[in-house]
N, C-alpha and C positions, 0 to 999 in steps of 0.2 A: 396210512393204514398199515396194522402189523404184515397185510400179506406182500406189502411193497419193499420191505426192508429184504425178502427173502431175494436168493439168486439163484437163477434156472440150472445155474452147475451144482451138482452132487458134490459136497462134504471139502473139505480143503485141495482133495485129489484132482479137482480141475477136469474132472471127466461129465458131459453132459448127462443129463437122465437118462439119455437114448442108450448110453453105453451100459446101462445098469441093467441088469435080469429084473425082471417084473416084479420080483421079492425085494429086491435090493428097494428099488423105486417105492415100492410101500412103506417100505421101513423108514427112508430119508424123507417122505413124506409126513409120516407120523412121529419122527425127532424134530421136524421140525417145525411141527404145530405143537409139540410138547415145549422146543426152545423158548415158543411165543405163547407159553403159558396156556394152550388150548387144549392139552391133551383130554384125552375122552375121561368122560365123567363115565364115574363106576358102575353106574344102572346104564351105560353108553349103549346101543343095539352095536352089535358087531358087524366091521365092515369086511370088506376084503376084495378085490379086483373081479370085474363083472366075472369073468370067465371061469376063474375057481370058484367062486360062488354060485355060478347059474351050474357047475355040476355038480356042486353040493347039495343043491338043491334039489334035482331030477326028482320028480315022484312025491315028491311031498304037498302040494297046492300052493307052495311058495315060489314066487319068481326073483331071482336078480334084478334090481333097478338101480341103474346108475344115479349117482348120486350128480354127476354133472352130466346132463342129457346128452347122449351120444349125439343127436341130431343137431344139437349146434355146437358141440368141439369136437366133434370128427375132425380127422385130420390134423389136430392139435393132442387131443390124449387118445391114446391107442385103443379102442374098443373093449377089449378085455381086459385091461389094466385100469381102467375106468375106476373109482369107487364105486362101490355097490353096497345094497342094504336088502334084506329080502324081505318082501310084503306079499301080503294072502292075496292071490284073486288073478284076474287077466287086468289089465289095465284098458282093454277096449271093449269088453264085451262082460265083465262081471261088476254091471252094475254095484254101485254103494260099499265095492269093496274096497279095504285102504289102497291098492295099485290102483282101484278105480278114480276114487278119490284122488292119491296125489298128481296122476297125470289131467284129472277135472280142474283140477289148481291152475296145475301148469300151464292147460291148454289156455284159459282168462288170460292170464299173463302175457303168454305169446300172442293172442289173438289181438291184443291193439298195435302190434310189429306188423301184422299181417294188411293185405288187402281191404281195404274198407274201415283198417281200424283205424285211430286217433293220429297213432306213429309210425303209420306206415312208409315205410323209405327210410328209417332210421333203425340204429340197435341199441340195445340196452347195455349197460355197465355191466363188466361180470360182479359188482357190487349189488346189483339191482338183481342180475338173476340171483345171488345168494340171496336175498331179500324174500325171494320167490319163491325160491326150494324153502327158506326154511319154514316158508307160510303153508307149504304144499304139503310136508313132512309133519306138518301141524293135523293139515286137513286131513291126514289117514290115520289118525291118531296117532302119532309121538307127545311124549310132554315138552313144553314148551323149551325145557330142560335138553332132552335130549334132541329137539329138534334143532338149537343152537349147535350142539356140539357136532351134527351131524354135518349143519352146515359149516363147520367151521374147517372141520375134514376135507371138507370138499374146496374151499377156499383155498385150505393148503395144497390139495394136487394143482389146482388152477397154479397159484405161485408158483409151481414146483415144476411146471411146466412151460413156464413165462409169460403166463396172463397175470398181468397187472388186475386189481380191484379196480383203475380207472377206465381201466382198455376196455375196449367192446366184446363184444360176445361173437365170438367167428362169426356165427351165421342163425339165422332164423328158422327154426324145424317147421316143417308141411305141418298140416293141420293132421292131427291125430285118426279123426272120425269115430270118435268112442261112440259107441250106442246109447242111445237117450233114455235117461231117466225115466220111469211110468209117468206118464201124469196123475196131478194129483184130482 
């Protein structure tokens, strides 16, 4: 897979990502999903590291959402340097909105990792969560278009951080507890 050829060292300089400022880290993440012919498509939603994004944000009904779930690469990509994408709504409490929706995705997804499910005691491919995200970025409406490229973005911080496509996914996020849909 293109994200395996990448190396977790920043640019010929031999300096880890860690040593880069958060700008630096973005930008080497986005040359090098442009290397590998992924760069964002022109109608692309605009990304940017959770933490300037969620203050760009403030006040508008939009929230920052990582684009690779803080709660299973914690501790691998730095919380605010995360990729982010902003979508309308609360993610746990405003029902049928796209934040609602794409962590409604996500939760299915996680939920056969968890307790009870199919694969529980086991983790997924960061290949597999890409799979996930980008069906989840689907379900809040992206086009199928931009849903690829968003996920591709996100593939390249994994890389760029030295998650393999093959490796596993750090960790398994708690159950969300969004609030239930009306019945119909």
């Amino acid at each position: 897979m293109w994200a395996e050829r990448w190396h977790w060292r920043a640019g010929g300089e031999g300096r880890s990502l860690r040593a880069l400022t958060p700008a630096e880290r973005l930008a080497r993440v986005q040359q090098l999903a442009n290397d590998a012919g992924l760069g964002a498509a022109p109608s692309s939603p605009r990304t940017a590291g959770y933490g300037v994004l969620k203050s760009e944000l403030e006040g508008t009904g939009l929230q920052a959402n990582h684009l690779n779930q803080n709660a299973a690469f914690r501790g691998v990509i730095p919380e605010n340097e995360g990729l982010a994408v902003a979508l309308r709504g609360n993610a746990i409490t405003d029902v049928s909105s796209p934040h609602y929706n794409f962590h409604r995705s996500l939760e299915q997804f996680w939920d056969q990792y968890r307790p009870d499910g199919a694969l529980f005691n086991t983790r997924p491919t960061n290949a597999q969560y890409g799979q996930a995200l980008q069906r989840a970025l689907e379900a809040d409406g992206f086009s199928p278009a931009q849903a690829a490229d968003l996920a591709a973005q996100a593939a390249g911080q994994r890389a760029a951080y030295g998650l393999s496509e093959t490796g596993l996914v750090p960790r398994i996020p708690g159950r969300l507890n969004q609030k239930p849909p009306p019945s119909s």
